[in-house]
C-alpha positions as CSV (number, residue, x, y, z in Angstrom):
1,X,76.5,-0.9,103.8
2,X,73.9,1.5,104.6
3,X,69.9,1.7,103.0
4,X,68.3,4.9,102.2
5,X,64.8,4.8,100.9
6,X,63.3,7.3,98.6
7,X,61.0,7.9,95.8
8,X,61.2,9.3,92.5
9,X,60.1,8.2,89.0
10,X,61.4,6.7,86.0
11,X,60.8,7.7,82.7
12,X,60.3,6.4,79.0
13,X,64.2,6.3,78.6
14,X,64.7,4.6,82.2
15,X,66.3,7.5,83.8
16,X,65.6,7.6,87.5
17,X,64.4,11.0,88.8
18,X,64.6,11.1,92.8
19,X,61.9,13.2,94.5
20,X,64.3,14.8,96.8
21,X,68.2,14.8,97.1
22,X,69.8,12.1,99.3
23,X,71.6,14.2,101.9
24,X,75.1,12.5,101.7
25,X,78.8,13.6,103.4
26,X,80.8,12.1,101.0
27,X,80.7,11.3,97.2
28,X,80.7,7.4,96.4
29,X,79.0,4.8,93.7
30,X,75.7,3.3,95.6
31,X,73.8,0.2,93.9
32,X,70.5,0.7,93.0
33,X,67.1,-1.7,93.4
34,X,63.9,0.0,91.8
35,X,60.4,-1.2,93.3
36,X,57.7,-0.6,90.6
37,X,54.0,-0.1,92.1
38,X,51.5,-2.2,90.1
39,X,49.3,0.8,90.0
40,X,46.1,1.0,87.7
41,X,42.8,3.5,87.4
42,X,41.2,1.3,89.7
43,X,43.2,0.4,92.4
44,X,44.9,3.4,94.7
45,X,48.6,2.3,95.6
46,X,48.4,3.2,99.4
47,X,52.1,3.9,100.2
48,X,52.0,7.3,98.3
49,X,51.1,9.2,101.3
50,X,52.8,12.9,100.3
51,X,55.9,13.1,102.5
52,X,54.7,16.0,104.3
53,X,51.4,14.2,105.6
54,X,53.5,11.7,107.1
55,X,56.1,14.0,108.5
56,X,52.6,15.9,110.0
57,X,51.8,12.6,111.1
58,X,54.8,11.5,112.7
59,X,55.6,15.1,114.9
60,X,51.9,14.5,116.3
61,X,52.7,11.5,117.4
62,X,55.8,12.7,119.1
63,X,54.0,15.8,120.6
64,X,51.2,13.2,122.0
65,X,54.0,10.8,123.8
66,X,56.1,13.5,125.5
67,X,52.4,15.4,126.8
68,X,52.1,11.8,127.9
69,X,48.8,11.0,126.0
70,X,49.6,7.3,125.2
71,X,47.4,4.5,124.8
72,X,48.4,1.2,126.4
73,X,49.6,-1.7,124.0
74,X,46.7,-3.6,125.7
75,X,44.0,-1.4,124.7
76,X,45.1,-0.7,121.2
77,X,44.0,-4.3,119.9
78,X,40.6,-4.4,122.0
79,X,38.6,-3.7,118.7
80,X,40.9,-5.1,116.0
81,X,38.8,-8.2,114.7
82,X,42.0,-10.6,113.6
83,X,39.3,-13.4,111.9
């Protein structure tokens, strides 16, 4: 079985409204599991980065490894307070 994860919205009625079309080969019957944020006024649910800004993200990233700019694994946690 393979996993696909996307976004969308469900509305009043409970139909699901993806964001974007799965991109599929073949037509077959999938099972669905729906993860509902526990969003409110106050509190910002931080995994609704825009697609985009993590696609941005992600090819500078990629640009910055094969130019070689990496930062070693060492250094990375020298200013992380873990207490």
């Amino acid at each position: 079985m393979k996993a696909v994860e996307v976004t969308g919205t469900v509305d009043s009625n409970g139909n699901l409204s993806l964001d974007e079309p799965i991109q599929v080969t073949t037509q077959s019957r999938v099972r669905v599991i729906v993860l509902f944020s526990e969003w409110s006024e106050e509190a910002e649910d931080l995994d609704d980065t825009p697609i985009e800004a993590v696609k941005a993200s992600l090819r500078r990233a990629l640009q910055q490894a094969q130019a070689g700019q990496r930062i070693p694994l060492s250094q990375m946690w020298e200013d992380v307070d873990l207490d």
